[in-house]
C-alpha positions as CSV (number, residue, x, y, z in Angstrom):
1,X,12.5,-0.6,10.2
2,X,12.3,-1.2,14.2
3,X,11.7,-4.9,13.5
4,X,14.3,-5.5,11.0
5,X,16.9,-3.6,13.5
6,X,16.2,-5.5,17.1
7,X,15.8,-8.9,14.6
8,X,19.7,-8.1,14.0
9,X,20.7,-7.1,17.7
10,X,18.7,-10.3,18.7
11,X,21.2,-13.1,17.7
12,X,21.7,-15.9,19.8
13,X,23.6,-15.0,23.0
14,X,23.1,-12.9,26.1
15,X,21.0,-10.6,23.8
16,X,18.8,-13.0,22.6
17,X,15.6,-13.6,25.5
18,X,15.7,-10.2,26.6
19,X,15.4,-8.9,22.1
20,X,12.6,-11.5,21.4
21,X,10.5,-10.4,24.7
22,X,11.0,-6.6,23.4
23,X,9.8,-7.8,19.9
24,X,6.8,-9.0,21.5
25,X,6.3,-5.7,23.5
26,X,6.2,-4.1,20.7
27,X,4.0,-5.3,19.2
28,X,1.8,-5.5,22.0
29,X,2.4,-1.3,21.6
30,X,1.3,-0.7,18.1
31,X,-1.9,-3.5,19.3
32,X,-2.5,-0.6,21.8
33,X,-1.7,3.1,19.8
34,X,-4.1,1.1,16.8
35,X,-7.0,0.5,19.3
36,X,-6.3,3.5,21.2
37,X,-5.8,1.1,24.6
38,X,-3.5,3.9,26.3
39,X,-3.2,1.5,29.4
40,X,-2.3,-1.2,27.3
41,X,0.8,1.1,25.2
42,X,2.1,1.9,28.7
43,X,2.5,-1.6,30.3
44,X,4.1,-2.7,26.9
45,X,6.0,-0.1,27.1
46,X,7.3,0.1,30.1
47,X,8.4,-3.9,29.1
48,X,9.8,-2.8,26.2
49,X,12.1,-0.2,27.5
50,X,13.1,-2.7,30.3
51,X,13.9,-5.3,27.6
52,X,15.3,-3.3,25.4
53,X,17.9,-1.3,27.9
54,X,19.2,-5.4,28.5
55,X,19.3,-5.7,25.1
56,X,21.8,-2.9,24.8
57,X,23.9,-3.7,27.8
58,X,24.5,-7.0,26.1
59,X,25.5,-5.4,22.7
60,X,27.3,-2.9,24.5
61,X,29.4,-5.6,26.5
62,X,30.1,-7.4,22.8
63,X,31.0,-4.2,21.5
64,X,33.7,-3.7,24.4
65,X,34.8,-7.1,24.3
66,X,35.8,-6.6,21.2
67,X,37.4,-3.6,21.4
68,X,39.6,-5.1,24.3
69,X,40.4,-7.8,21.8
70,X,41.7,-5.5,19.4
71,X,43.9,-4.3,21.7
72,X,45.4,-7.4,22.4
73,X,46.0,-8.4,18.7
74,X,47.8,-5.2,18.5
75,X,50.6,-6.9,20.4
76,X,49.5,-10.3,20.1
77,X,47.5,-10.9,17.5
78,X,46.6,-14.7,18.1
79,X,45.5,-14.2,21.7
80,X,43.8,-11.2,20.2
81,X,41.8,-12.5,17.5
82,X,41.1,-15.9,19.7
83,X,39.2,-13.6,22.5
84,X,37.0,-12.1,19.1
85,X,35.9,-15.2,18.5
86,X,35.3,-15.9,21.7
87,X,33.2,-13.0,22.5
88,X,31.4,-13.4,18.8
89,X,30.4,-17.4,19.6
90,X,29.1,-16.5,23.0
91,X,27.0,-13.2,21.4
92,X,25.5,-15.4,18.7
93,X,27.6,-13.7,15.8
94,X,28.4,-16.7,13.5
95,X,29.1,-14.4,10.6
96,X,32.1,-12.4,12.6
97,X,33.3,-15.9,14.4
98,X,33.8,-17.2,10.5
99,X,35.5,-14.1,9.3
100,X,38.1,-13.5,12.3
101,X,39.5,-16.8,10.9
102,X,40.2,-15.5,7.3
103,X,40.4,-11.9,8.0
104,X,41.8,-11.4,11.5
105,X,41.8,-8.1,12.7
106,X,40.0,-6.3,9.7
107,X,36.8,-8.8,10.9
108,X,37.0,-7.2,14.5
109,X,37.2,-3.8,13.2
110,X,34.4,-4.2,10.9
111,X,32.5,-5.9,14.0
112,X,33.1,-3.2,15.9
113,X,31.6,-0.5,13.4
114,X,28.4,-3.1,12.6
115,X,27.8,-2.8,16.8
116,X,28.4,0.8,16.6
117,X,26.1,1.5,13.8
118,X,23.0,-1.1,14.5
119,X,23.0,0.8,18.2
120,X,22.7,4.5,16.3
121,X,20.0,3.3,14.5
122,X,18.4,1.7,17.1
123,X,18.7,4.8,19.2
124,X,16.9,5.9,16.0
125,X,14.2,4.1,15.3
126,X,13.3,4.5,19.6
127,X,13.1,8.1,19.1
128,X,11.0,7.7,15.5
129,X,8.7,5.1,18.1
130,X,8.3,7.2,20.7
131,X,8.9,10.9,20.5
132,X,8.2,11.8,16.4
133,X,5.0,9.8,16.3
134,X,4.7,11.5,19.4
135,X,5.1,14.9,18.1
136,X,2.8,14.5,14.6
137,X,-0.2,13.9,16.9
138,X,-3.2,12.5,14.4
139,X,-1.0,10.9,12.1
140,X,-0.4,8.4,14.2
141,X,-3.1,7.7,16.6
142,X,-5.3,5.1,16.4
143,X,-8.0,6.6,14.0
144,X,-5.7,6.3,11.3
145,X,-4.7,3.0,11.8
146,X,-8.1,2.5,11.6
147,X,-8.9,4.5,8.6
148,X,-5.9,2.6,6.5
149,X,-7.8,-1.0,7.8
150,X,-10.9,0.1,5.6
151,X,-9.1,1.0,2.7
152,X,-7.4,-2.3,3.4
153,X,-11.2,-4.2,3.9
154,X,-12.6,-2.6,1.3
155,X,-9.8,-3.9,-0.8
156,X,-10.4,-6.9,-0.8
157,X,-14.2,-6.7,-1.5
158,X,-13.2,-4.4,-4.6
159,X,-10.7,-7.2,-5.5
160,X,-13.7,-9.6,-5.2
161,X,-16.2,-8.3,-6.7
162,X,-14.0,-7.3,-9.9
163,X,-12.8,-11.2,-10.4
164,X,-17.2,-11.6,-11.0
165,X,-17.4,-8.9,-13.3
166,X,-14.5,-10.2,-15.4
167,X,-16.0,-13.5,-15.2
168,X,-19.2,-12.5,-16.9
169,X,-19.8,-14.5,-19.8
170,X,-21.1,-12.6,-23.2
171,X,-22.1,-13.6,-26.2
172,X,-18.5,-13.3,-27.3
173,X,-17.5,-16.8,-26.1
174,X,-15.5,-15.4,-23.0
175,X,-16.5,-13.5,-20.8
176,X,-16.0,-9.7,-22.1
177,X,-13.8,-7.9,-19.0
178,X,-11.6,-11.8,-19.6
179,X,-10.7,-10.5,-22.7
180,X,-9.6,-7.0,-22.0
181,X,-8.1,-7.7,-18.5
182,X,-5.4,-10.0,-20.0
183,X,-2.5,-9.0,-20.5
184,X,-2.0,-11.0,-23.7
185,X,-3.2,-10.2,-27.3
186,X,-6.3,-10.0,-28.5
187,X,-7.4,-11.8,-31.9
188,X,-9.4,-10.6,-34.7
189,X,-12.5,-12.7,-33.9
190,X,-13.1,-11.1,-30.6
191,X,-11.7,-7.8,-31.4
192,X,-14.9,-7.7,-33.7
193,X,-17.0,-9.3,-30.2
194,X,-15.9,-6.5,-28.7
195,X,-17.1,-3.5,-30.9
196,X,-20.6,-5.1,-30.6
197,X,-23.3,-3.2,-28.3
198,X,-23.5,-4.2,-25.1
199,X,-26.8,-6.3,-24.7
200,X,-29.2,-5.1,-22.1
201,X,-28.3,-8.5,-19.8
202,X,-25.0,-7.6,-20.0
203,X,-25.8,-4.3,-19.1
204,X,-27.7,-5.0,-16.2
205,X,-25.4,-8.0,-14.8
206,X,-22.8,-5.2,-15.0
207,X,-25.0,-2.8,-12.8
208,X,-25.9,-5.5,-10.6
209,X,-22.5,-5.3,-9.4
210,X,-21.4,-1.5,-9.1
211,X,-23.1,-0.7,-6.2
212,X,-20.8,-2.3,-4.2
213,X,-18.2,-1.8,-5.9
214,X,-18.7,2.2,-5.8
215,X,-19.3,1.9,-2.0
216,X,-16.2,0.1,-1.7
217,X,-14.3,2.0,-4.0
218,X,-15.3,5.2,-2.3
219,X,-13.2,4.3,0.9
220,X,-10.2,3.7,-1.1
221,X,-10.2,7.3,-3.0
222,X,-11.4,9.2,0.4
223,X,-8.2,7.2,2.1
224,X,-10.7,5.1,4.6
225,X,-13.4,7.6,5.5
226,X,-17.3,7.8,4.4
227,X,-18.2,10.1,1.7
228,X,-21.5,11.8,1.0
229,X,-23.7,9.8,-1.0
230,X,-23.7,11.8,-4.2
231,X,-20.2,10.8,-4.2
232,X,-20.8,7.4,-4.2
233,X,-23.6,8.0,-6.8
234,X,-21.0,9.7,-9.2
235,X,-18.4,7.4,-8.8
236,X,-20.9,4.4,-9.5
237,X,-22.3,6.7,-13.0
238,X,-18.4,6.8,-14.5
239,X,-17.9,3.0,-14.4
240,X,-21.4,2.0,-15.5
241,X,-22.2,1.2,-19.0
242,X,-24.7,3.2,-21.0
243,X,-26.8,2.7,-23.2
244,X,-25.2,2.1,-26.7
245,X,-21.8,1.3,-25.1
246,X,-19.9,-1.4,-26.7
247,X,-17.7,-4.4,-24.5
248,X,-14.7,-2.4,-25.6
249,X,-15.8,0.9,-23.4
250,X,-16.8,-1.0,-20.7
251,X,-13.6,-2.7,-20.7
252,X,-11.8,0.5,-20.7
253,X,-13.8,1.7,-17.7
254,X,-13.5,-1.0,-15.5
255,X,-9.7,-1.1,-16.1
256,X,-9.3,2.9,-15.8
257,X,-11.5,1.8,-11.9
258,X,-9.0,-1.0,-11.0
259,X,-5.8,1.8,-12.0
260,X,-8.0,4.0,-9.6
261,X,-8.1,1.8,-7.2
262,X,-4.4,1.0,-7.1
263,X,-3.5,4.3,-6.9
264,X,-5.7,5.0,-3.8
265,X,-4.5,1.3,-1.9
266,X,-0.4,2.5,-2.6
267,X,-0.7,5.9,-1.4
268,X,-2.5,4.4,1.7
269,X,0.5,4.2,4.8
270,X,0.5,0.8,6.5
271,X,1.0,1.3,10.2
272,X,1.9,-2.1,11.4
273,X,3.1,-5.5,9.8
274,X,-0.5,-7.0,9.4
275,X,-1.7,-4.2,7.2
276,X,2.0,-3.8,5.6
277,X,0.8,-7.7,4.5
278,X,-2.4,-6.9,3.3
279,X,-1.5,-3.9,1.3
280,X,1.4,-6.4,-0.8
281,X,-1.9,-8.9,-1.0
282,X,-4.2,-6.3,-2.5
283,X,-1.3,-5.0,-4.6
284,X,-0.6,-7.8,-6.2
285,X,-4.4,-9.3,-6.7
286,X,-4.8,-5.8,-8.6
287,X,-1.3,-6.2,-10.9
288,X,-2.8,-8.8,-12.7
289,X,-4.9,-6.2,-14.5
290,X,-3.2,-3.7,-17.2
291,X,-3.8,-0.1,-16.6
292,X,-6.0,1.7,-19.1
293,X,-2.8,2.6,-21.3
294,X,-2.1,-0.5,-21.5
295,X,-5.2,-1.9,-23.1
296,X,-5.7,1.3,-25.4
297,X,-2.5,0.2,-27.0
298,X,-3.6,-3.3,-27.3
299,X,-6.8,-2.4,-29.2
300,X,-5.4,0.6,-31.3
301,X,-7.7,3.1,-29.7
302,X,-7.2,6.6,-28.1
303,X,-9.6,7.7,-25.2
304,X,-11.7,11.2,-24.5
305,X,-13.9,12.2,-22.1
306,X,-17.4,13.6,-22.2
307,X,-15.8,16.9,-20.5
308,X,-13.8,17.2,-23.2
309,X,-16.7,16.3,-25.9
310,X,-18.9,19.1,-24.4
311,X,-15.9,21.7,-24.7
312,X,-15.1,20.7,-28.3
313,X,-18.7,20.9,-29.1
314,X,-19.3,24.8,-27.3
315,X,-16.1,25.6,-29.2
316,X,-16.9,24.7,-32.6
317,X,-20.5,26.2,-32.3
318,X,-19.1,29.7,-31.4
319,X,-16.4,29.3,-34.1
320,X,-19.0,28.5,-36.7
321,X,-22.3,29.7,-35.6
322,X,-24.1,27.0,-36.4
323,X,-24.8,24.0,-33.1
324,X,-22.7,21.3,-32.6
325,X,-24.0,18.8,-30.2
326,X,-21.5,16.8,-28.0
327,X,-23.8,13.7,-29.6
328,X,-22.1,14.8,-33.0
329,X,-18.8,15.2,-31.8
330,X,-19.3,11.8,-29.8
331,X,-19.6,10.4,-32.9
332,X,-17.2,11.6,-35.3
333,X,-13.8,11.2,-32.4
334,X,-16.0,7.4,-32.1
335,X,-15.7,7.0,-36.2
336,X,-11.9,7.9,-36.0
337,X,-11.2,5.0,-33.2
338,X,-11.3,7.1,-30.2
339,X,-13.0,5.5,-27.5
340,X,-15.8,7.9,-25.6
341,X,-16.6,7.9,-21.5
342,X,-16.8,9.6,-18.5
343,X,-13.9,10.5,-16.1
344,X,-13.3,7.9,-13.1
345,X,-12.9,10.1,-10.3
346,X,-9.5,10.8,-8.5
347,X,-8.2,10.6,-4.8
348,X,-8.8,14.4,-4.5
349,X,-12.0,14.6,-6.1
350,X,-13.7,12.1,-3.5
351,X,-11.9,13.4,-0.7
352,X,-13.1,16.6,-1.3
353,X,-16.8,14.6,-0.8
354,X,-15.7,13.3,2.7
355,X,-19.0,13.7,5.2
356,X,-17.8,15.1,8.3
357,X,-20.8,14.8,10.0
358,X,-20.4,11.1,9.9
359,X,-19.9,10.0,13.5
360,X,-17.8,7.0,11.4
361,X,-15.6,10.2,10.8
362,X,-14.6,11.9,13.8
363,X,-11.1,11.2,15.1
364,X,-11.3,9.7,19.0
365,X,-9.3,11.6,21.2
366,X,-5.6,11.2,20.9
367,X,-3.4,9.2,22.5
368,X,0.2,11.4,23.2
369,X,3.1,9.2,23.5
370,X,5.7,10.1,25.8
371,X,9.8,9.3,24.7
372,X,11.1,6.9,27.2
373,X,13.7,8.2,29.8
């Protein structure tokens, strides 16, 4: 990216107060495109531009002075590669100083084209900056910035509040989400703990809990805006335990959440290096659990959802004519090891719940970059 590119062309010579000013600048610009400050994007720009064109001239002057070199080693080639090492000590290029010594001219040559190709992607990157974020409008202005910083916040609460859950202690010995969230065996003894009914404490500590976590996870699957409450209410429903549910379903639930939840924080675009950080934070509080898959392999079980139960159960009572109740299907896919529970919903099935009228959810007006000259 931008950052990695002027941290190269920065170095330690001529190049090197006006590239760490235009580092600073730039930030300063992404501080004002996130807050929609347009007065404070110009001034940094403006001081970008002006640091930046210095920042060429000096890589430009290295470039030549190397290529003048090169001609001198073509006729004498220890004057030659002398001034190359030169010119790379003064520019800060330790690397290329080193390697004139054991490679001679095939280091200037290669020098050369390194110069040549960081300045075409700078040239780049500038135009990616300032004229296509320019050009896709929305996408880049600050309300999306903003929407990405709540999926970010809400993150973290989600990441929060799931460490209580799995902390809740059962009758089990452990507590009940510890045992299914780790990513190590499970042994006989709680394998049995875990087909037990959930108690109504548990049940309710559970609940106790989802509010928040549905409020929070709702920002993450409508990618940062507010959804209608219904939404919310649904979403809260399919992790909940019900009644007759044993630690095992729960479990499963709460991990298929968390897989949501991943799913909704890595599709979410990072648009600067604070929420670039934050994203590889969340990621990696959230890695520690194992996806759905993952667990239903651990505890020999298959999954199917009470969609699916009600289908089987309208299918088989107009094949036979007689009523079949998703309760009796329910249990006869429970009796062959299947576990049974409601879909977690997707990214596209909250986003189709986003509430437009939510002031929360209107876009400010856009601020349209301008490419420098």
């Amino acid at each position: 990216g931008m950052v990695a590119v002027l941290g190269f062309m920065v170095g330690r010579g001529k190049g090197m107060q006006p590239g760490l000013a235009a580092l600073d600048s730039m930030t300063g610009m992404l501080r004002g495109w996130q807050e929609g400050r347009k007065e404070l994007y110009d001034r940094e720009r403006e001081q970008f531009k002006a640091n930046f064109d210095r920042l060429k001239e000096a890589h430009e002057e290295y470039r030549q002075q190397l290529e003048n070199a090169l001609s001198v080693a073509r006729v004498d080639i220890e004057k030659g590669t002398a001034d190359a090492k030169l010119a790379a000590v003064k520019a800060g290029d330790a690397v290329t100083a080193k390697q004139i010594d054991v490679l001679g001219t095939k280091a200037i040559i290669d020098a050369i084209n390194a110069q040549n190709g960081v300045k075409a992607k700078a040239t780049e990157l500038i135009l990616g900056l300032y004229g296509k974020q320019a050009a896709r409008g929305q996408r880049y202005s600050a309300i999306n910035a903003r929407y990405s910083q709540n999926v970010m916040r809400a993150g973290r609460e989600v990441a929060r509040q799931a460490e209580l859950i799995q902390n809740l202690g059962v009758d089990v010995g452990v507590g009940w989400v510890g045992l299914v969230t780790g990513k190590g065996s499970i042994s006989s003894e709680s394998m049995a703990g875990l087909a037990n009914i959930m108690t109504p404490d548990d049940q309710r500590m559970v609940a106790s809990n989802l509010r928040g976590l549905a409020i929070e996870g709702s920002y993450i699957l409508s990618g940062g805006y507010r959804v209608q409450q219904h939404a919310i209410d649904a979403l809260e429903a399919s992790v909940a335990p019900r009644p007759g549910d044993n630690y095992m379903t729960a479990g499963y639930k709460f991990l298929d959440f968390i897989a949501k939840m991943r799913v909704g924080i890595e599709a979410t675009e990072p648009y600067d290096d604070f929420q670039i950080a934050q994203k590889q934070h969340l990621e990696e509080l959230l890695s520690k659990y194992p996806s759905p898959e993952q667990f239903l392999e651990k505890v020999g079980r298959k999954v199917a959802y009470n969609d699916q139960v009600e289908a089987i159960a309208a299918a088989a009572t107009k094949k036979t004519g007689k009523e079949v109740t998703p309760a009796d299907v329910r249990s006869q896919l429970e009796k062959k090891g299947y576990i049974v529970t409601d879909r977690i919903p997707e990214l596209t099935d909250m986003q189709e719940f986003i509430d437009w009228k939510d002031p929360a959810n209107q876009p400010p007006p856009v601020i349209q970059m301008q490419a420098p000259q």
